[in-house]
C-alpha positions, 0 to 999 in steps of 0.5 A: 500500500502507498504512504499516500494511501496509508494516509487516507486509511488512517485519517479515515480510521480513528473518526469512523470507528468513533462514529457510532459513539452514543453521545456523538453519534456521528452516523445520524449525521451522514445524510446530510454530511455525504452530500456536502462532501461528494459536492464540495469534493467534486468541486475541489477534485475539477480544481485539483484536476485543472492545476495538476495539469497546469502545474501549480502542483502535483505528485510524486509517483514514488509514493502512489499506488500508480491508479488515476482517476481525472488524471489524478492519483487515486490517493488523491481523489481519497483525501477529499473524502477521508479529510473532510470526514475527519474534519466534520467528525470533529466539528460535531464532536465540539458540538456534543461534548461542549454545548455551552462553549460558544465564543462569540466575540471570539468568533467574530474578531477570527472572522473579520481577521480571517476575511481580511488577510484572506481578501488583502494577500489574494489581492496582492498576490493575484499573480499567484494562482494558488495563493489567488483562488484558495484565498479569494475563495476562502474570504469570499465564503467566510465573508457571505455566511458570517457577515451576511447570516451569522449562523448560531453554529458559526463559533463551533466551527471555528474552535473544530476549525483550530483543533483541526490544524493540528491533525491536518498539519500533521497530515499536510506535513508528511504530503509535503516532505516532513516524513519523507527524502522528497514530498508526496505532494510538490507545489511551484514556487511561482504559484505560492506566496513562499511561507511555509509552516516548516514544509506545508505552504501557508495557502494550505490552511486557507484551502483547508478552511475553504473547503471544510467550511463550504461542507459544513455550510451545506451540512448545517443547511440540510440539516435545518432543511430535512431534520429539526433545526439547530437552536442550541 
């Protein structure tokens, strides 16, 4: 099996065996989660596809099972499933176990930080294609659900959100070369802004946001839609 599968196997793992935990229940949640995620994933996958071939990134075959779907890696296409189900694990994980933790004015300075910097850097760094798109993307999205709705669930994600990085670095850390002689995952330099946390390029916790959060968007959404509504 390939590092990059073995990846995905264990970040899917831990969350789906806790799935069926009496206070999280997490398997009542998949009707409206899966739906998000093979949307969102699909999005995410055609933008993946387009600058794999574009050169933005791409991978490195020594640690791939050498399958493609799209002209992507297997491994790939995974990772935007086995992810975002980890990350809305732990988001509704947050939700059950801390009910009455709700940091709004926490939540609010985050958002407009995260608006700000997110628009700011896109702007000035247009030339960059990945900085641009996952920046513009990630501020864009905050922008219009806080600003414009302010969900009550809001606050919880951004905690879920924090406690994610740790789990998601660790992760985009042995993809970027943390573990291994060369990356799993390469990125031009030309299409980055440069910085990096130790070896993952900084645009990766926006892109991490931006997808998680349109997932949690549509999760929330349904759910108020097909189930009772969220009035915690």
């Amino acid at each position: 099996m390939s590092l990059y599968l073995w990846i995905n196997v264990l970040s899917f793992a831990g969350p789906f065996m806790l799935s069926f935990d009496k206070k999280v229940h997490f398997y009542t949640h998949w009707k409206t989660i899966f739906p998000g995620i093979l949307l969102i994933g699909a999005g995410f996958i055609a933008w993946d596809v387009y600058f794999t071939a574009h050169g933005i990134w791409g991978f490195n075959p020594d640690y791939l099972s050498g399958i493609s779907v799209f002209n992507l890696p297997l491994e790939e296409c995974l990772f935007f499933f086995t992810v975002p189900y980890a990350c809305l694990f732990i988001y509704e994980v947050v939700k059950a176990y801390f009910p009455s933790f709700r940091p709004v004015r926490f939540s609010y300075y985050f958002s407009l930080l995260f608006t700000l910097t997110a628009l700011f850097l896109a702007i000035y760094f247009y030339d960059n294609w990945y900085t641009f798109y996952a920046l513009l993307g990630a501020g864009i999205i905050n922008w219009i659900v806080y600003f414009g709705f302010t969900p009550k669930w809001y606050p919880f994600f951004v905690v879920a959100f924090i406690i994610t990085q740790v789990p998601f670095l660790i992760v985009n850390g042995i993809l970027t070369g943390s573990a291994t002689l060369e990356p799993v995952v390469w990125y031009s330099e030309e299409h980055i802004m440069g910085p990096r946390i130790y070896t993952i390029p900084i645009e990766d916790v926006f892109y991490n946001f931006f997808m998680i959060f349109a997932i949690t968007v549509i999760h929330e959404w349904l759910r108020k839609k097909w189930l009772r509504p969220f009035n915690q």
